[in-house]
Rosetta silent file (secondary structure, phi, psi, omega in degrees, C-alpha in Angstrom):
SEQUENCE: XXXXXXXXXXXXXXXXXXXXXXXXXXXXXXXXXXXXXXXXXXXXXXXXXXXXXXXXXXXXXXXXXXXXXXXXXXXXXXXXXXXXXXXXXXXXXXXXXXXXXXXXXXXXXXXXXXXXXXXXXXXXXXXXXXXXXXXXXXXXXXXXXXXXXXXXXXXXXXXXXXXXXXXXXXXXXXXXXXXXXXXXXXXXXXXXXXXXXXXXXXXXXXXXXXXXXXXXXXXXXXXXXXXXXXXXXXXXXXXXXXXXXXXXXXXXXXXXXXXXXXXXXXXXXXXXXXXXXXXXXXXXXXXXXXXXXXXXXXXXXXXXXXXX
SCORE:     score description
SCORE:     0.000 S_00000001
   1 L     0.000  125.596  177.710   -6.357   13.583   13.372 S_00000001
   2 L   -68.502  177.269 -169.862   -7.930   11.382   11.010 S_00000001
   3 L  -102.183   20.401  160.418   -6.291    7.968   10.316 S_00000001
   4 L  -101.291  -38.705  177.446   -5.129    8.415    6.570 S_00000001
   5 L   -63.726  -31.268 -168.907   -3.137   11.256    7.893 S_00000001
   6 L   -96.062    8.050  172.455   -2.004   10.095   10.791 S_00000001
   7 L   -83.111    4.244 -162.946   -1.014    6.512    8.946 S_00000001
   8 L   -65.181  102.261  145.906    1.157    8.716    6.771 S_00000001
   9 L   106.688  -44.353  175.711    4.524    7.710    6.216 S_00000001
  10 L   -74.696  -17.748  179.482    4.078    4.216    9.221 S_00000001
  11 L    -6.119  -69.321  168.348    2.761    1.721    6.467 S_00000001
  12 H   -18.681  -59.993 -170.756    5.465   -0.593    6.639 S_00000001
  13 H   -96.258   19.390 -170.384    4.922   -0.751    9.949 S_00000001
  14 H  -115.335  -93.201 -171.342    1.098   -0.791   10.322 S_00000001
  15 H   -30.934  -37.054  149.632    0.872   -3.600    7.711 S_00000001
  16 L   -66.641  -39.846 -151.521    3.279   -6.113    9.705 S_00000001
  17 L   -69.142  -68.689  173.269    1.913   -5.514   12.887 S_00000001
  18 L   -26.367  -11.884 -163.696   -1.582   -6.451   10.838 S_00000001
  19 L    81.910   36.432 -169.445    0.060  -10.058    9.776 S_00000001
  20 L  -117.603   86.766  164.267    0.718   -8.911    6.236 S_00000001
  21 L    -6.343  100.321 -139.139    4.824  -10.343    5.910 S_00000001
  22 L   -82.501   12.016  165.182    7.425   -7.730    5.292 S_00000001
  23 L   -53.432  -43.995 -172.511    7.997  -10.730    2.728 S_00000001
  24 L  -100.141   12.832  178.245    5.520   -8.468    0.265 S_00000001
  25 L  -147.591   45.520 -159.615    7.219   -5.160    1.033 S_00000001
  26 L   -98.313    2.964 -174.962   10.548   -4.993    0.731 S_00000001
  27 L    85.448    0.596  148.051    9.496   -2.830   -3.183 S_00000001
  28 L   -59.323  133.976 -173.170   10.082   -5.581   -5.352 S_00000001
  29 L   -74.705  139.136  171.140    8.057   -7.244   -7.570 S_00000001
  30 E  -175.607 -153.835 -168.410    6.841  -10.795   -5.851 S_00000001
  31 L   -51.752  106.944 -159.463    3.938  -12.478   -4.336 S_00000001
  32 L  -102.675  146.876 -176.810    0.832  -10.820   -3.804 S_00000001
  33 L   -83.047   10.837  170.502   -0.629  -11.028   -0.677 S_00000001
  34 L  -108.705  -56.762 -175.006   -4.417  -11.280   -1.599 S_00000001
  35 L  -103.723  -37.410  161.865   -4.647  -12.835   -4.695 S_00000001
  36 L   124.989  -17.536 -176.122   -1.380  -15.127   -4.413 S_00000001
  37 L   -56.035  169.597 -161.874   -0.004  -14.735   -7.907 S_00000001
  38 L   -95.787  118.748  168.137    3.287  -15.167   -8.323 S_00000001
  39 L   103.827  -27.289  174.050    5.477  -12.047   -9.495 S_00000001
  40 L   -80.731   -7.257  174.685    2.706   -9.713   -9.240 S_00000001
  41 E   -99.146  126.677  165.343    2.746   -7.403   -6.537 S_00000001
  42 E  -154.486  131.219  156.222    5.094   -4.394   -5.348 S_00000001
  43 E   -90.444   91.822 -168.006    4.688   -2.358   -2.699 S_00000001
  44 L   -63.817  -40.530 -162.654    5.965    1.294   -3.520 S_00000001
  45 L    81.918  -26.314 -120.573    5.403    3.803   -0.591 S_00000001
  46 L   -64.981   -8.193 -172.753    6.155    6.350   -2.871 S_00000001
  47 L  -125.455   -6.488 -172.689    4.111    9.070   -0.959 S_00000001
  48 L    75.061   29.884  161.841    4.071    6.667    2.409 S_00000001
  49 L   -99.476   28.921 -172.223    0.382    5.948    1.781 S_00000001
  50 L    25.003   55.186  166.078    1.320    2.658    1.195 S_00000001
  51 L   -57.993  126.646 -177.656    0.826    2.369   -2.160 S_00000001
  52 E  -122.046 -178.760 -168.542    0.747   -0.859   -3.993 S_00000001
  53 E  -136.785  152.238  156.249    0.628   -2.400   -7.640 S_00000001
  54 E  -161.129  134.626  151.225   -0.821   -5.992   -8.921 S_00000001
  55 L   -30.648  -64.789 -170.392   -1.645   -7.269  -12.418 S_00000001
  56 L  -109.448    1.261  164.435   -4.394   -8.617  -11.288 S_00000001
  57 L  -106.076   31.737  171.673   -6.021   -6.985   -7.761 S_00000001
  58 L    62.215 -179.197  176.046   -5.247   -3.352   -9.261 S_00000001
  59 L  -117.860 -171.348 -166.501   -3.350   -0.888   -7.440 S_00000001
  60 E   162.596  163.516  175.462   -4.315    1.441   -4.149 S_00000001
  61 L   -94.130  169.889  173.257   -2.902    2.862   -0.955 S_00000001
  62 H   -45.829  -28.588 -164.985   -3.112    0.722    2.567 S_00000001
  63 H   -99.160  -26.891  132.827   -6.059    0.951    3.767 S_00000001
  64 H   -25.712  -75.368 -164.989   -7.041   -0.563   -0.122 S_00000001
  65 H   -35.425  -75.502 -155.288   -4.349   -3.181    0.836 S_00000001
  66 H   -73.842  -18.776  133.669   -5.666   -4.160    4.034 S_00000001
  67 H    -7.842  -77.014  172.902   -9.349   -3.841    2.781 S_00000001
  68 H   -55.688  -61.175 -172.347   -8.565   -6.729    0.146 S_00000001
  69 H   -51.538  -35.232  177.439   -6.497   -8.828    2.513 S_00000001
  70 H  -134.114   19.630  175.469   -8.824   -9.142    5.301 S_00000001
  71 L    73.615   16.094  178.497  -12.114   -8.380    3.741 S_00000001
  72 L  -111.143  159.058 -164.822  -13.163   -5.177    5.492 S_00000001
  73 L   -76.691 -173.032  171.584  -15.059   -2.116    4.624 S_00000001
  74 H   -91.672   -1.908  178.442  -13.010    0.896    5.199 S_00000001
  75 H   -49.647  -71.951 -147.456  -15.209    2.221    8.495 S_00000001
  76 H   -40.256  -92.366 -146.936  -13.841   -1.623    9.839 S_00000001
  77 H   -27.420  -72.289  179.690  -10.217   -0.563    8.361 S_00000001
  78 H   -43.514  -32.808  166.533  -10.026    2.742    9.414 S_00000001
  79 H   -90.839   -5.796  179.410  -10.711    1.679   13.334 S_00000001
  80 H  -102.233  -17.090  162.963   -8.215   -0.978   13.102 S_00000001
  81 H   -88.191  -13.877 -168.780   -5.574    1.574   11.680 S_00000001
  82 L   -88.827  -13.481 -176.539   -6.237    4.001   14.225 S_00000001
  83 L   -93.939    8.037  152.529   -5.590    1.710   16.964 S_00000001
  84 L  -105.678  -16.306  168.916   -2.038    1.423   15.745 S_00000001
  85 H   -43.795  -50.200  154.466   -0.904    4.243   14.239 S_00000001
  86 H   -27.986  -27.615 -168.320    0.032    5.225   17.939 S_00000001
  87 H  -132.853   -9.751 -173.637    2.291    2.608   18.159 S_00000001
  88 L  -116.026  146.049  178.652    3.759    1.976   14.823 S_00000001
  89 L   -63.294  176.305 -171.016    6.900    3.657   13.475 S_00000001
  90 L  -125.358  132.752 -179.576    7.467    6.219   10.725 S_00000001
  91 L  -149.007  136.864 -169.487    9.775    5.582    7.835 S_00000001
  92 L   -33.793  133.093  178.550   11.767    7.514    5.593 S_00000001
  93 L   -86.827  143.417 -169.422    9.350    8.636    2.235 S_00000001
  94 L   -99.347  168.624 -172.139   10.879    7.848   -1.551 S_00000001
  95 L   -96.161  139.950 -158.970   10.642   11.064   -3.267 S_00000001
  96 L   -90.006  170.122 -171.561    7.886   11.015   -5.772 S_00000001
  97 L  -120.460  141.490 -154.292    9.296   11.189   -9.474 S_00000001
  98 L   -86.559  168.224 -170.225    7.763   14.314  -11.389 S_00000001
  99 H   -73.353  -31.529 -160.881    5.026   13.890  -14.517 S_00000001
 100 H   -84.406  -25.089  178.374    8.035   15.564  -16.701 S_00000001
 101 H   -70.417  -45.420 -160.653   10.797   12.608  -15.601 S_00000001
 102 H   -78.612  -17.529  175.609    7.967    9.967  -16.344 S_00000001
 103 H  -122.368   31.191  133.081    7.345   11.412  -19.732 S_00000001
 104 H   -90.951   -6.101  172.274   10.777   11.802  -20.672 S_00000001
 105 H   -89.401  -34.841  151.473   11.244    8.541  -19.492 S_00000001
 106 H   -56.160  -52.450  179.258    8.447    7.570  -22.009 S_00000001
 107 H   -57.497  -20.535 -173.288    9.472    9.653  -24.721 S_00000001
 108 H   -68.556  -78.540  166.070   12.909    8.286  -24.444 S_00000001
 109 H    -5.702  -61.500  175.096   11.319    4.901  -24.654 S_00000001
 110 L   -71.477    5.285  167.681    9.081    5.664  -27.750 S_00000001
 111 L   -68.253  -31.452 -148.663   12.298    6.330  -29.542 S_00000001
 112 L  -126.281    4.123  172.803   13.800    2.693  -29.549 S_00000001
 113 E   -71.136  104.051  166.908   10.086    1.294  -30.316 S_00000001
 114 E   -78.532  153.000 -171.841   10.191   -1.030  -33.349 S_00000001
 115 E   -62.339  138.062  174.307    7.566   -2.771  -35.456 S_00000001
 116 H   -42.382  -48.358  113.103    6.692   -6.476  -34.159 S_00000001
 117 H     8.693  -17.452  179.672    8.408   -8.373  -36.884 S_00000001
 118 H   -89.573  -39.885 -171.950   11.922   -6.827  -35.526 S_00000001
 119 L  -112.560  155.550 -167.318   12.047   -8.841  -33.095 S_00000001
 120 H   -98.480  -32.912  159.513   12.026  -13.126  -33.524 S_00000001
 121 H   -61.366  -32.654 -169.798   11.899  -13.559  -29.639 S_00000001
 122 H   -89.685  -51.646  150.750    8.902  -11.939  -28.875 S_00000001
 123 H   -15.740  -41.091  170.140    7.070  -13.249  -31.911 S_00000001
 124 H   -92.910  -16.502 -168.868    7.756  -16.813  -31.096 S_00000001
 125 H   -91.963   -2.080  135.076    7.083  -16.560  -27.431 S_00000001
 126 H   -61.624  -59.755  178.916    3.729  -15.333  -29.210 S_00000001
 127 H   -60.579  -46.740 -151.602    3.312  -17.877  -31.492 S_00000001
 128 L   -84.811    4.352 -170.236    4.098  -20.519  -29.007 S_00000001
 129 L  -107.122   12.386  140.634    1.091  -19.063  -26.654 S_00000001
 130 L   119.286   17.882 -178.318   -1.218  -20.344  -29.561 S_00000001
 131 L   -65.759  112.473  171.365   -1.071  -16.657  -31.572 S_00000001
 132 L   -85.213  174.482 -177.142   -1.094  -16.946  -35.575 S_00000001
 133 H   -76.208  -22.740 -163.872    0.841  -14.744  -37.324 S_00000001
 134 H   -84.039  -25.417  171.254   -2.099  -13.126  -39.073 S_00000001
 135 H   -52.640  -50.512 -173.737   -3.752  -12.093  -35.894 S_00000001
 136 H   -50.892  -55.698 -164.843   -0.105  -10.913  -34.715 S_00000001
 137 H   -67.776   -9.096  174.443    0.249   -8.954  -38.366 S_00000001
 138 H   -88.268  -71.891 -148.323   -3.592   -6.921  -37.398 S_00000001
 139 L   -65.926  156.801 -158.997   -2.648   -6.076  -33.892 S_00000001
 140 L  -115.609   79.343  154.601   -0.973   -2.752  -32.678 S_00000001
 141 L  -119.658  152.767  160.718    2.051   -3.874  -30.641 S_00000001
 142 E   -99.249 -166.135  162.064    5.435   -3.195  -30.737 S_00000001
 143 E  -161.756  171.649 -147.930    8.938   -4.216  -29.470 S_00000001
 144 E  -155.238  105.133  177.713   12.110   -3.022  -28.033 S_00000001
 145 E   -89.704  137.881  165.923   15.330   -5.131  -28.989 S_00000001
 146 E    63.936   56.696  169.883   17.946   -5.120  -25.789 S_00000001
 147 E   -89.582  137.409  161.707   15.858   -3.521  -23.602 S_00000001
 148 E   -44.427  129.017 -176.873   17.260   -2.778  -19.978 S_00000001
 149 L   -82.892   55.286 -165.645   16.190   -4.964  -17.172 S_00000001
 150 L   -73.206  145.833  169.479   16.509   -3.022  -13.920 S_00000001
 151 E  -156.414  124.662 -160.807   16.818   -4.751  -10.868 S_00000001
 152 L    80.828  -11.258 -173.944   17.964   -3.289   -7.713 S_00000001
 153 L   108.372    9.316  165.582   18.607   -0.086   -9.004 S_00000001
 154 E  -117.932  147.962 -164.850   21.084   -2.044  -11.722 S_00000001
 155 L   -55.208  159.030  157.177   21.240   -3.117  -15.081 S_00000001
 156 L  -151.110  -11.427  144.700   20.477   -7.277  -14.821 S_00000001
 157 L   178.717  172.873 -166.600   20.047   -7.953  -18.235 S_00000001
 158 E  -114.961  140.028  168.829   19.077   -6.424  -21.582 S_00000001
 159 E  -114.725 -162.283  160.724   16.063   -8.532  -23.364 S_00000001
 160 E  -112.128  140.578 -168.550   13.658   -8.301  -26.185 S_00000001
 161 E  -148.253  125.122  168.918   10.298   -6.775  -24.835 S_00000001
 162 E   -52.237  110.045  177.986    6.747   -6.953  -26.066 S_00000001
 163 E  -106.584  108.298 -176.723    5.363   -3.318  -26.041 S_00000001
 164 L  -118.082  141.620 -174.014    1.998   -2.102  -25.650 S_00000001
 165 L   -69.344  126.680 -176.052    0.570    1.252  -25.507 S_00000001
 166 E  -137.743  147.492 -153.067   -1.854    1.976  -22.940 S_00000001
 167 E  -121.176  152.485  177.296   -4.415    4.783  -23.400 S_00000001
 168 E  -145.450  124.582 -168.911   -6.682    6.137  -21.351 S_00000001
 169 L    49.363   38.632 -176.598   -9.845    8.182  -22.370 S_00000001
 170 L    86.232    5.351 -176.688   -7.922    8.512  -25.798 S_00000001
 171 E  -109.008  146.468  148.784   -4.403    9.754  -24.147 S_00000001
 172 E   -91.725  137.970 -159.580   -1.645    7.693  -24.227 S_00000001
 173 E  -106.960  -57.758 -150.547   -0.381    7.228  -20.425 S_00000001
 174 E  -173.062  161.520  177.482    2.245    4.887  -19.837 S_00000001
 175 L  -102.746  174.228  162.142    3.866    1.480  -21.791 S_00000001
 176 E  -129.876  147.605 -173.432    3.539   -2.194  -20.737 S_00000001
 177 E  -107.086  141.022 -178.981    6.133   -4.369  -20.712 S_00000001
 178 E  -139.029   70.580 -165.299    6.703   -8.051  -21.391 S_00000001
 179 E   -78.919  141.200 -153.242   10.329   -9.566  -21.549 S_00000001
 180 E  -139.112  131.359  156.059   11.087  -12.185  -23.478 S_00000001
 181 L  -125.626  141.198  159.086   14.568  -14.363  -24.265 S_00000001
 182 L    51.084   47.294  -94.016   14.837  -16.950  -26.841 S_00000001
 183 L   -47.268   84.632  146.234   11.001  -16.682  -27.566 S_00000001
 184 L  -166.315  173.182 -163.204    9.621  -17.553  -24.345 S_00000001
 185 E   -49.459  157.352 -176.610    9.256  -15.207  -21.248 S_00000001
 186 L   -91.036  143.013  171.729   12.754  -14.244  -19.752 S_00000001
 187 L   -73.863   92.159  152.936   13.643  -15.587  -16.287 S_00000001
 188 L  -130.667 -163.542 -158.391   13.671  -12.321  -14.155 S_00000001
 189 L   -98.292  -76.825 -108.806   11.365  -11.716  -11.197 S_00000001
 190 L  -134.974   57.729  161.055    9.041   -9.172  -13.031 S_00000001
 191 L   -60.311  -35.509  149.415    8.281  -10.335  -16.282 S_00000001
 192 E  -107.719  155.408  151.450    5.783   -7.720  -17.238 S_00000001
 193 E  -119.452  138.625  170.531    5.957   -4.281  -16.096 S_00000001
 194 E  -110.918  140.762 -170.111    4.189   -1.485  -16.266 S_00000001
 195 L   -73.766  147.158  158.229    6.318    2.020  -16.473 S_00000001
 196 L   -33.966   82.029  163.177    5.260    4.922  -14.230 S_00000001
 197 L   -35.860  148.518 -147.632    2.174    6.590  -15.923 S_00000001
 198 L  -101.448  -22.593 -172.053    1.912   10.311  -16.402 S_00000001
 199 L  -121.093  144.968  165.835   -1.742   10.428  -14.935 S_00000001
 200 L   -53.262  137.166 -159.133   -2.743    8.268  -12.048 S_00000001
 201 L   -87.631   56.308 -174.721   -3.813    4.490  -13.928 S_00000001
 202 L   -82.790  -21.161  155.921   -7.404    3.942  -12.299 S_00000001
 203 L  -161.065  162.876 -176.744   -8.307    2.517  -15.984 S_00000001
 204 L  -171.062 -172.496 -177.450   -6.748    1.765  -19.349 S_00000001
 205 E   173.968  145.917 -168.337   -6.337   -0.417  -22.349 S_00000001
 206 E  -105.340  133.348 -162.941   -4.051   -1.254  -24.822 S_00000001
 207 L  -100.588   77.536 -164.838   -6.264   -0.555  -28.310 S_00000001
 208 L  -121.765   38.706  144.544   -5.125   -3.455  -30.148 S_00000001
 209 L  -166.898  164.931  178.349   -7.591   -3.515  -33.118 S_00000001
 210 L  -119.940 -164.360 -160.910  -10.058   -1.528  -34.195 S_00000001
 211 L  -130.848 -177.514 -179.899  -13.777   -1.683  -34.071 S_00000001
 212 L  -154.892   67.581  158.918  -17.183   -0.603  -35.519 S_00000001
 213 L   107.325  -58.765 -176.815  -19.464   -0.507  -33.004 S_00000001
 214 E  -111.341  135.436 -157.530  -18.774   -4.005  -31.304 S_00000001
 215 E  -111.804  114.557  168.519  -16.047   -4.047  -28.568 S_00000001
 216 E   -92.917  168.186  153.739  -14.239   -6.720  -26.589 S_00000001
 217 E  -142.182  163.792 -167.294  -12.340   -6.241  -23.772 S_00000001
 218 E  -146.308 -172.476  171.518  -10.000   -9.072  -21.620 S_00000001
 219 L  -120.292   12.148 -169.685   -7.326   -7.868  -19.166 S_00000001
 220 L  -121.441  148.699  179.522   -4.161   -9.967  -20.457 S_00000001
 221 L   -86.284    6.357 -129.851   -2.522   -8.771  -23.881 S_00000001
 222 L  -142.420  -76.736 -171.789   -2.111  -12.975  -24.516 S_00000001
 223 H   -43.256  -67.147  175.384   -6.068  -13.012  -23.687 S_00000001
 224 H   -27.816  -73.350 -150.899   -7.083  -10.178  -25.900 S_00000001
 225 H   -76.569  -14.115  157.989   -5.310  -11.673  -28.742 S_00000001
 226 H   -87.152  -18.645  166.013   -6.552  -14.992  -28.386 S_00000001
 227 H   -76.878  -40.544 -179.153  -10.282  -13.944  -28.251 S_00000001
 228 H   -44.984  -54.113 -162.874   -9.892  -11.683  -31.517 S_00000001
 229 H   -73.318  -39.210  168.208   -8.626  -14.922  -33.084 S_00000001
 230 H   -76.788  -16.543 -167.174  -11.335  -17.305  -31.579 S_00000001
 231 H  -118.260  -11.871 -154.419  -14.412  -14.909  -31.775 S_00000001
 232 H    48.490   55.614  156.774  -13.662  -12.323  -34.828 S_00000001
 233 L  -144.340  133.495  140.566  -13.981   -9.592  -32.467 S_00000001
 234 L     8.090   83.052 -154.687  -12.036   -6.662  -31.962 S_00000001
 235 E  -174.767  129.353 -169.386  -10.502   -6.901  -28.101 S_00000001
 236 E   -89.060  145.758 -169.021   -8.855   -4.536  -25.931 S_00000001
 237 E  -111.317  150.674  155.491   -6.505   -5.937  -23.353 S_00000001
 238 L   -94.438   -6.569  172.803   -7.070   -4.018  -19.683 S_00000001
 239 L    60.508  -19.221 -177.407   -3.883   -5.470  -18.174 S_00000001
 240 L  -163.486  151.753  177.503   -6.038   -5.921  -14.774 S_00000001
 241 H   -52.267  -63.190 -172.880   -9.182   -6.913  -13.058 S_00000001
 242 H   -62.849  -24.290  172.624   -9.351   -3.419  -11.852 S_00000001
 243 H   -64.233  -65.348  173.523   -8.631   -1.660  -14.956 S_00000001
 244 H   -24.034  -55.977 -157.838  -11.423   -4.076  -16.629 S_00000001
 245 H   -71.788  -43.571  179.486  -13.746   -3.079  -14.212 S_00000001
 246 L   -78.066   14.416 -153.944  -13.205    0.869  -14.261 S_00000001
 247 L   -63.496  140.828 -174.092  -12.773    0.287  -18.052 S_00000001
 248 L  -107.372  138.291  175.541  -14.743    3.656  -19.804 S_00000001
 249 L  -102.931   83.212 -168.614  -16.462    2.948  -22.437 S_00000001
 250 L    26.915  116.173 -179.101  -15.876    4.046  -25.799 S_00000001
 251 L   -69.696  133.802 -174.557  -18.304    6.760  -27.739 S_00000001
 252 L    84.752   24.657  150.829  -19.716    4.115  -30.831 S_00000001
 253 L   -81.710  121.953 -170.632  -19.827    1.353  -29.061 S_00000001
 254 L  -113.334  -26.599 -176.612  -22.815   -0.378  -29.374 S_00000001
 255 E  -127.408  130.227  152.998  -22.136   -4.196  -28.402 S_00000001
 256 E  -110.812  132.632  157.163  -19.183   -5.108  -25.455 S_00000001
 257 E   -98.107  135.224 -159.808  -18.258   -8.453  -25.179 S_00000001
 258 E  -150.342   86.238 -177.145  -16.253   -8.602  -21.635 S_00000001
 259 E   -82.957  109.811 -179.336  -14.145  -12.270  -22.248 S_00000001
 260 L   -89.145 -176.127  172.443  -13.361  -12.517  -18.218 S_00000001
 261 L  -134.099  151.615 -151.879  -11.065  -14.934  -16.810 S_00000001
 262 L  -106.209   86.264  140.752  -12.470  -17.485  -14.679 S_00000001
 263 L    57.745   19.120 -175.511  -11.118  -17.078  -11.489 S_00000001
 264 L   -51.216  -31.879  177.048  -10.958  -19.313   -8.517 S_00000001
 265 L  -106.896   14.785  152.348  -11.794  -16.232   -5.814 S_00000001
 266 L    90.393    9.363 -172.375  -14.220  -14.683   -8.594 S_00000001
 267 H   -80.298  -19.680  158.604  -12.060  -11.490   -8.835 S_00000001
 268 H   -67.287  -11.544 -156.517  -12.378  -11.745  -12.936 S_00000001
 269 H  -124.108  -48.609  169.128  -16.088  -12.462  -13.023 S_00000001
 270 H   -57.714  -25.839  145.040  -16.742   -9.565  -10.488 S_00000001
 271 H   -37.329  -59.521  163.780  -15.024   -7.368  -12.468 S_00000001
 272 H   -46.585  -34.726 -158.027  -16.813   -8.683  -15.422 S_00000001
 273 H   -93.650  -32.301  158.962  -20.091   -7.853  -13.859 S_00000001
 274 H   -27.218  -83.085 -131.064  -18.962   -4.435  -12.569 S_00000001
 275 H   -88.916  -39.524 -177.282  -18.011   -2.901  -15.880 S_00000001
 276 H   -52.665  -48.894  175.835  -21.463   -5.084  -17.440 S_00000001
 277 H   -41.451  -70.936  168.519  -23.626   -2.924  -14.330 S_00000001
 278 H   -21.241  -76.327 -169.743  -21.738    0.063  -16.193 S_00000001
 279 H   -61.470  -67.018 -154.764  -22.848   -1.178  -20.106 S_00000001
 280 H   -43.759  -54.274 -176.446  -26.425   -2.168  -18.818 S_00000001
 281 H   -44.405  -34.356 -156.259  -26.794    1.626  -17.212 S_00000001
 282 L  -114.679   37.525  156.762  -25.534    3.413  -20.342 S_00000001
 283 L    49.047   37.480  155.420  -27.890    1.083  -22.749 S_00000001
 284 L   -84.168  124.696  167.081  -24.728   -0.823  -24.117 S_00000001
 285 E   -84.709  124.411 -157.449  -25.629   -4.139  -25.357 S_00000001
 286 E  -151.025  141.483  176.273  -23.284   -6.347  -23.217 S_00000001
 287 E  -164.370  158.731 -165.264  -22.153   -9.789  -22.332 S_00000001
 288 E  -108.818  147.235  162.845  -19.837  -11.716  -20.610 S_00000001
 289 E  -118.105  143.237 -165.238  -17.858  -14.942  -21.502 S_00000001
 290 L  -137.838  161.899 -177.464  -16.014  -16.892  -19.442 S_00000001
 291 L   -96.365  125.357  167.390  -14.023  -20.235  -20.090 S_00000001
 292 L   -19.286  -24.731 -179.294  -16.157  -23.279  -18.496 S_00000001
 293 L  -113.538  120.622  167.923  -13.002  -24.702  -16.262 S_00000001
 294 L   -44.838  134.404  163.268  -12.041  -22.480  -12.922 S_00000001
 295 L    85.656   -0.249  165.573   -8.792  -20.997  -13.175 S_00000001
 296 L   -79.040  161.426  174.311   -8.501  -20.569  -17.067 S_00000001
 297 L  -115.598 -169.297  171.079   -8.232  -17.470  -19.090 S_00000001
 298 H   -75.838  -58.410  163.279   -9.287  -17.367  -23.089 S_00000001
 299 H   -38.025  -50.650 -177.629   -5.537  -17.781  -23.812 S_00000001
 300 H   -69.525  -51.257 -135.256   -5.377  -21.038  -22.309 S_00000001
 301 H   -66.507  -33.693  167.734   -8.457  -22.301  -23.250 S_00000001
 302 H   -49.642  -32.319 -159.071   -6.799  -21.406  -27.093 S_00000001
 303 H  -102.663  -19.849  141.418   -3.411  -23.534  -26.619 S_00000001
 304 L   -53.493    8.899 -164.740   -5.873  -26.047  -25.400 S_00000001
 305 L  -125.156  -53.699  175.416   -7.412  -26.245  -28.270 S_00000001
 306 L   -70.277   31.726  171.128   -3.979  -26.306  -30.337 S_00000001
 307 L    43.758   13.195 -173.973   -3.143  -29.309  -28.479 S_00000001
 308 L   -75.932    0.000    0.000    0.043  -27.330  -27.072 S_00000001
């Protein structure tokens, strides 16, 4: 039996045994165990292939997981799951939720979507990330006053939430989420989210101006909107290094600009170079920018600039 089948359904318990803290897998949003951010990681199961989510190290099943985490190809992986699967338990599978629930859960959604300008919380908790309003009045976001918060399987509070559409090869897929009180991010565990997509997410972008010919792309919707305002250009947020990287690139594009983020373990700038490998092959004229101090995005380097 090969070892993605016979890991099937044991994650949990393959992934402790490995040293990876049942800290990161209780299905919650919290700490990721690779890249370290805070808030950014949940580990679903949903099929028991031990699927996981991150903003910023993409999502993927375990032997992804443990791949990132300890730096091994998958031959390496794949013998190091096989010598436990033998030994590690089996736990109960969540039932996967069907493409027609997730795009009735969208449709529902797209119902209660309002114009930016509706709401005054998300707008200042824009403005206060170094946004003018005139960028904010070009770009194609939305909002959602008193949206539900789930947490636990219960309501935990209703917010105002920054909405962006995110399309893939020209479909729309799935929303992203941002929650906001009293314009500045809302204290919950999970400040963005993204809802269950109708197609598996392996790339996307929220398309939030448009272009003629020359294209940025960033992965933060904060990022985006801070290069269009420092650069005049156009720029698509990718929501993640992995999105970035798998990002497809547009028929009439002639120039990408790729505004990375710089990093301290280089997973924005490798991304960056990925999706450049990609532009160079397909005769795209393409380059990347990055901000000069480790561990900045484009966003900060703006509210650095505004003295904020």
């Amino acid at each position: 039996m090969k070892a993605v089948d016979a890991a099937l359904g044991k994650w949990p318990s393959i992934l402790s045994m490995m040293g990876i803290s049942q800290d990161f897998l209780h299905g919650k949003h919290t700490e990721c165990p690779n890249c370290g951010g805070k808030d950014r990681f949940r580990f679903a199961n949903t099929q028991g292939r031990g699927e996981f989510f991150c903003s910023n190290c993409g999502h993927g099943d375990g032997f992804d997981l443990v791949q990132k985490v300890m730096g091994w190809d998958f031959r390496k992986t794949a013998q190091e799951v096989e010598k436990l699967v033998v030994v590690a338990k089996k736990v109960d599978i969540k039932p996967q939720e069907s493409t027609d629930q997730k795009r009735r859960r969208l449709n529902n959604l797209s119902k209660r979507v309002k114009p930016l300008s509706q709401s005054t919380s998300v707008v200042d908790y824009l403005l206060s990330r170094g946004i003018s309003k005139d960028t904010l009045s070009q770009a194609n976001l939305s909002v959602i006053r008193g949206y539900e918060y789930y947490e636990g399987g219960s309501i935990g509070g209703r917010y105002d939430v920054l909405v962006g559409k995110v399309i893939q090869c020209g479909r729309p897929i799935t929303y992203h989420l941002t929650y906001t009180a009293g314009g500045k991010k809302a204290d919950v565990r999970a400040v963005r989210k993204v809802l269950p997509p109708v197609v598996k997410f392996t790339h996307g972008a929220i398309e939030l101006f448009k272009h003629e010919g020359k294209l940025g792309v960033a992965e933060g919707i904060e990022t985006a909107l801070s290069t269009y305002q420092q650069f005049q250009t156009p720029t698509w947020s990718c929501l993640s290094s992995n999105s970035l990287q798998n990002f497809v690139i547009p028929e009439g594009v002639n120039h990408l600009l790729i505004f990375a983020d710089n990093d301290q373990n280089r997973v924005g700038q490798k991304s960056a170079e990925t999706l450049k490998g990609k532009a160079d092959y397909q005769g795209v004229k393409c380059d990347i920018l990055t901000p000069s101090q480790i561990g900045q995005d484009w966003n900060d380097v703006l509210v650095a600039s505004n003295g904020a």
